[in-house]
N, C-alpha and C positions, 0 to 999 in steps of 0.2 A: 268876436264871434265868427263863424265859419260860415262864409257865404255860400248856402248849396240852394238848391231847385230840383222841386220837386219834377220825376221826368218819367210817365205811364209806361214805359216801354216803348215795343217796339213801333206798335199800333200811334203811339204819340207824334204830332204832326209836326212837332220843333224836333230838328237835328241834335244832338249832343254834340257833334262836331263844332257847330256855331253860338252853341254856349261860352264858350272860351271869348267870343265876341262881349259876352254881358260882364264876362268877369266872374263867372261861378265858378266857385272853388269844390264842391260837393254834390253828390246826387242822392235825393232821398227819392226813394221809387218800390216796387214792394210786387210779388207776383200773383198778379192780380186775376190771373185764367185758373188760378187752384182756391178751389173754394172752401168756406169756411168750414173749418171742422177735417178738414183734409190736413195733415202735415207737408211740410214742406221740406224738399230732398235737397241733399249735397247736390247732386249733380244740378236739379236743377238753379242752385244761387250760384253755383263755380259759374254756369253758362250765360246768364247777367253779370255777374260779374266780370266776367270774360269782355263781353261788350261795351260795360262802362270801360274796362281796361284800353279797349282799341281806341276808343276817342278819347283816354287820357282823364278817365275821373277814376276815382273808389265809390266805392256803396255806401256810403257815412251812414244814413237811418232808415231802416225800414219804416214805413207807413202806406201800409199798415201791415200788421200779422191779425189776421180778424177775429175776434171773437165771435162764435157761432152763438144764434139763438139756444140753442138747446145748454150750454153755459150760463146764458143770462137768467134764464130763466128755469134753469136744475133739471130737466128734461130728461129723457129717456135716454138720451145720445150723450150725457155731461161726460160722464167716464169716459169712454172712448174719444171724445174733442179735447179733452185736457190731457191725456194720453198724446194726440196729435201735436196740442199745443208747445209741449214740452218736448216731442221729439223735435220739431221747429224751431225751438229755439236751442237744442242740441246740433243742430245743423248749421244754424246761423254763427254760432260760437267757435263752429267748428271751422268756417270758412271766413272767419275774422272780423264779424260785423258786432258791432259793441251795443246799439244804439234803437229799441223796437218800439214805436207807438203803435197806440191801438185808442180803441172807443168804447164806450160801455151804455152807448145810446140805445134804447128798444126799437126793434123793427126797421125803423127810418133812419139814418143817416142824417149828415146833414142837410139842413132843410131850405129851399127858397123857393116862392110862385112863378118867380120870372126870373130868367136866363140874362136876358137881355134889356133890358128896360131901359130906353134913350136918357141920356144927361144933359144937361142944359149947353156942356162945349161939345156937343156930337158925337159925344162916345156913347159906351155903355155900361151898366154896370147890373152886378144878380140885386134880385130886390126879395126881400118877405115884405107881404102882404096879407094882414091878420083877419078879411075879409073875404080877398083870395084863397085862403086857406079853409076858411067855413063855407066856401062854396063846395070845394074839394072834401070836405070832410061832411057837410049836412048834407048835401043833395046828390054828389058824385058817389061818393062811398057809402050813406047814408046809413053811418055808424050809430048804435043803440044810443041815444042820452047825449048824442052830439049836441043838439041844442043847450042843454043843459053848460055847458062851456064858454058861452058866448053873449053879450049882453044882446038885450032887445035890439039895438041901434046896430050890433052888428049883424044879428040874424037876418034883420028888416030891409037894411044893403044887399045882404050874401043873396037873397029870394031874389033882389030885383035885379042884380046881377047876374044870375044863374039864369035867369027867364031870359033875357038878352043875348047871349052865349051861346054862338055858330057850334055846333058839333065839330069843327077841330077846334075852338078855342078850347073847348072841354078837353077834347082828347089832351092838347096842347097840356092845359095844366095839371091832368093825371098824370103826363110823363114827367115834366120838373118834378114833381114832390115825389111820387114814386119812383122812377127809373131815370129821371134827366140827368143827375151827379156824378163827373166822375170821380174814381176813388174808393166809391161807396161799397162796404162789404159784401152787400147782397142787391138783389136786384127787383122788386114783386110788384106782382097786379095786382089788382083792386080785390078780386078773390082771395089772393096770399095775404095781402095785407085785413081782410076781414078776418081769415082763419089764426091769424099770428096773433088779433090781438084778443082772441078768446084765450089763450095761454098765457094773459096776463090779467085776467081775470080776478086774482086772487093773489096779486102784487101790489104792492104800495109800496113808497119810497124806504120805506124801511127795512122791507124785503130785499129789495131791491139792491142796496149798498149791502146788504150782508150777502147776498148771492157772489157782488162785486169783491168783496172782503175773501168770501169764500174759495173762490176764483184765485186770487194774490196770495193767498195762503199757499197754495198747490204749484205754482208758477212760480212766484218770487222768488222762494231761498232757493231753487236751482238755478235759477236768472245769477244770484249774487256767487252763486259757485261757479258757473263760467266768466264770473267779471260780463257780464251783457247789464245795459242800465234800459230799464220799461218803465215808461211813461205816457200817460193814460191821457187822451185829447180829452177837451170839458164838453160839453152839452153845444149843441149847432142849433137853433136860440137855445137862450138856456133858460127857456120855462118850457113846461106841458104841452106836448103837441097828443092829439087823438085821446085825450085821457091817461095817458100814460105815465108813470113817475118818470123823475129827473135825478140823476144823483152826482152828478159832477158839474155844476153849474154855479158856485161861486166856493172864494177862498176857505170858507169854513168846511163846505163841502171836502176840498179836496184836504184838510187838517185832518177830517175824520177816516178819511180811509188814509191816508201817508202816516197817522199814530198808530191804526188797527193793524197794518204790517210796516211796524219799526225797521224796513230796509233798506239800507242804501241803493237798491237793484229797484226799489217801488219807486218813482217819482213822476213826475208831471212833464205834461206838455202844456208848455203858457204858448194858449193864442189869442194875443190880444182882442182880435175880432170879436171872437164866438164870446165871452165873459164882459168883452165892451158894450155888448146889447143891453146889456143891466144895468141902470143908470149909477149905483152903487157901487159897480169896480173900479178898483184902484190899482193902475197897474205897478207903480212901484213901490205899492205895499205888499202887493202880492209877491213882487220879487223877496222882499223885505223879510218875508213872512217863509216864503217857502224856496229859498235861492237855494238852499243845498243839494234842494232835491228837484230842483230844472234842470231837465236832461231836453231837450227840446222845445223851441221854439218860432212859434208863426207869428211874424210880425205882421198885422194886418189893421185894419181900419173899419169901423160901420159908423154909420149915421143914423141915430134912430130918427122918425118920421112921425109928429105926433098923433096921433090914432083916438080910437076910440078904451082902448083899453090901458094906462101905461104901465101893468104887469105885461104887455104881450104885444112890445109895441112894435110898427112897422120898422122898419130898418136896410139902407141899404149898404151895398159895397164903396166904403167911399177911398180917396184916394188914400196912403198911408200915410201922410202929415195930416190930413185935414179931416178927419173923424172923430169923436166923444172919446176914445182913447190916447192919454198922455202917452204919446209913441215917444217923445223927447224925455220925459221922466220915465220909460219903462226902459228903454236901452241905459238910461245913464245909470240907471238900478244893478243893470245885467252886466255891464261892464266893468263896475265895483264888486259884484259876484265874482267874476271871472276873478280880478285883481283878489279878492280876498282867497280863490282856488289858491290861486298859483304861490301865494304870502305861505301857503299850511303845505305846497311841495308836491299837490297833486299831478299826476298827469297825464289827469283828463278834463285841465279846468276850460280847455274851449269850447261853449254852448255851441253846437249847432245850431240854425237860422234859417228858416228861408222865408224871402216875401212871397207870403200867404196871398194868393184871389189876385186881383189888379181889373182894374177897369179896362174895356176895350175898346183900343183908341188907335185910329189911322189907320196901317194894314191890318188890325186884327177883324176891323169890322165886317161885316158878310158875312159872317159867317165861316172865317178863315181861322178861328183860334177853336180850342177847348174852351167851351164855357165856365167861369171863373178863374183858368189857368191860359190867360192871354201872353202872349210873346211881351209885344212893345208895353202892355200896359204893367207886366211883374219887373219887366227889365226896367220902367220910370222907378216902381217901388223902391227894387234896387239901389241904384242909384242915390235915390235918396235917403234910403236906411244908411248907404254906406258915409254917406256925409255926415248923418250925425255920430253914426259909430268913430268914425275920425275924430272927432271934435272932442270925445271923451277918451282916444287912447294913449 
């Protein structure tokens, strides 16, 4: 697979220069000051691209090209964003980039209460917390029917936590779940995020994936006509956050929408992480299952945390060997992928890669790294990923 890293721009506090230090072969990075529903111009990828060029990378994968609310949810603005989308990835075709993930998550991004949450060898790593979250969600945002979502034992915590809880601890946890993420398509306060989820009102998951369907309909078979392969990230946990449907949160999930557009240009982003929260994933079935159409992949790690819920269980960042996901059976799945590409004469049987999150460890702590995307702690990942990828090439 293609070792790349993922790298924010300019605004990003790791060098691209000193990437060559970790060994990365690729940059997945995506322009993230033009917002959703906007197209994306030549000139502006020539001009990234420009500058991965002076430090010596290419553009390997867009992540993300965004999908706006008014798409997910058929809105007033769908026509003119799908218009946008397609001009985008006419540009992106245009200036050589094969490779676009995206998300199909409502509202919120991916999701975690804490940024930073101390580890037992003095590092740190992002945490959900299923309690944290009903604090945020029954008392901070104080969503219609929120309680309704939550057992007794969690509401009964979430109360006596929320009473305890200094006004920045509050502020504190409104920004992780709203606006702390980077990457994240969009950005809202607690006003936006009340107003966004009246528009979903009258959505359920069924809605939901056919909205998602209707979307790859429109986008796909132009996708497959400039040769560009789209691959759709899974749910960030992948159960129900605010009431909300989920539609790409485990392998059958993504069966129904990769049959509903039969094309080679529709496929998947496998991130171990985000689908490792579910005690029920398998990652080298899912390679098994859906290899032909992995066009991107985040090698990464969680540990669920047992809770009060285990549909909704806590979960953190843990290191990439040492997580609930077989990262040793999920690479040796993807590299027998790769070898069955290459057997049928393709080529483009190299998966792209990059280690997803990493814990923050030594220089990254203080507050010196981007929270989730740590220097020393993606480059251990690294490392490690590349040992076992060795070991099966």
């Amino acid at each position: 697979m293609k070792q790349c890293w993922r790298w924010f721009g300019p605004q990003d506090p790791i060098a691209l220069a000193d990437l060559h230090q970790v060994g990365v072969e690729g940059i997945v990075t995506a322009l993230h000051h033009i917002p959703p529903g906007q197209a994306w111009d030549k000139g502006s990828i020539a001009e990234r691209q420009s500058l991965l060029a002076t430090a010596g990378y290419g553009w390997d994968v867009v992540e993300s090209l965004p999908v706006s609310e008014a798409i997910k949810t058929q809105s007033a603005d769908m026509a003119a964003h799908i218009d946008a989308y397609r001009s985008s990835l006419r540009a992106l075709a245009a200036c050589g980039i094969k490779v676009v993930c995206y998300n199909f998550m409502p509202i919120l991004d991916w999701t975690r209460t804490a940024l930073r949450a101390p580890q037992p060898h003095g590092g740190a790593a992002m945490l959900f917390d299923l309690t944290d979250f009903a604090v945020f969600d029954i008392h901070i945002l104080q969503r219609a029917g929120a309680v309704e979502d939550y057992s007794d034992a969690v509401q009964a915590t979430a109360k006596t936590r929320f009473s305890a809880m200094s006004d920045t601890s509050k502020a504190q946890l409104q920004h992780n779940i709203t606006a702390g993420l980077p990457g994240a398509n969009d950005q809202w306060s607690v006003e936006d995020v009340r107003a966004l989820l009246s528009t979903y009102s009258h959505i359920d998951a069924d809605r939901l994936r056919a909205n998602l369907i209707d979307f790859l309909s429109e986008v796909a078979p132009l996708a497959q006509e400039l040769d560009l392969r789209l691959c759709c990230h899974p749910d960030d946990p992948p159960f129900s956050l605010l009431g909300l449907p989920r539609v790409m949160s485990s392998s059958d999930d993504y069966a129904a929408v990769l049959e509903a557009v039969d094309l080679s240009a529709n496929g998947a982003t496998l991130c171990t992480g985000s689908l490792g929260v579910a005690a029920d994933f398998d990652g080298p079935e899912f390679v098994r299952r859906h290899g032909n159409r992995i066009h991107f992949v985040h090698l990464r790690n969680t540990k669920r945390i047992e809770g009060a819920d285990r549909q909704k269980p806590d979960f953190f960042e843990a290191a990439h060997l040492e997580g609930d996901t077989d990262m040793v059976g999920t690479i040796r799945a993807l590299m027998a992928e790769q070898n069955r590409r290459i057997a049928q004469g393709r080529d483009n049987w190299q998966i792209p890669m990059r280690p997803d999150h990493g814990q923050e460890l030594l220089g990254d702590l203080g507050g010196h790294s981007t929270p989730g995307y740590p220097l020393i702690g993606r480059m251990r990942g690294l490392a490690e990923l590349r040992g076992v990828m060795a070991a099966f090439a």
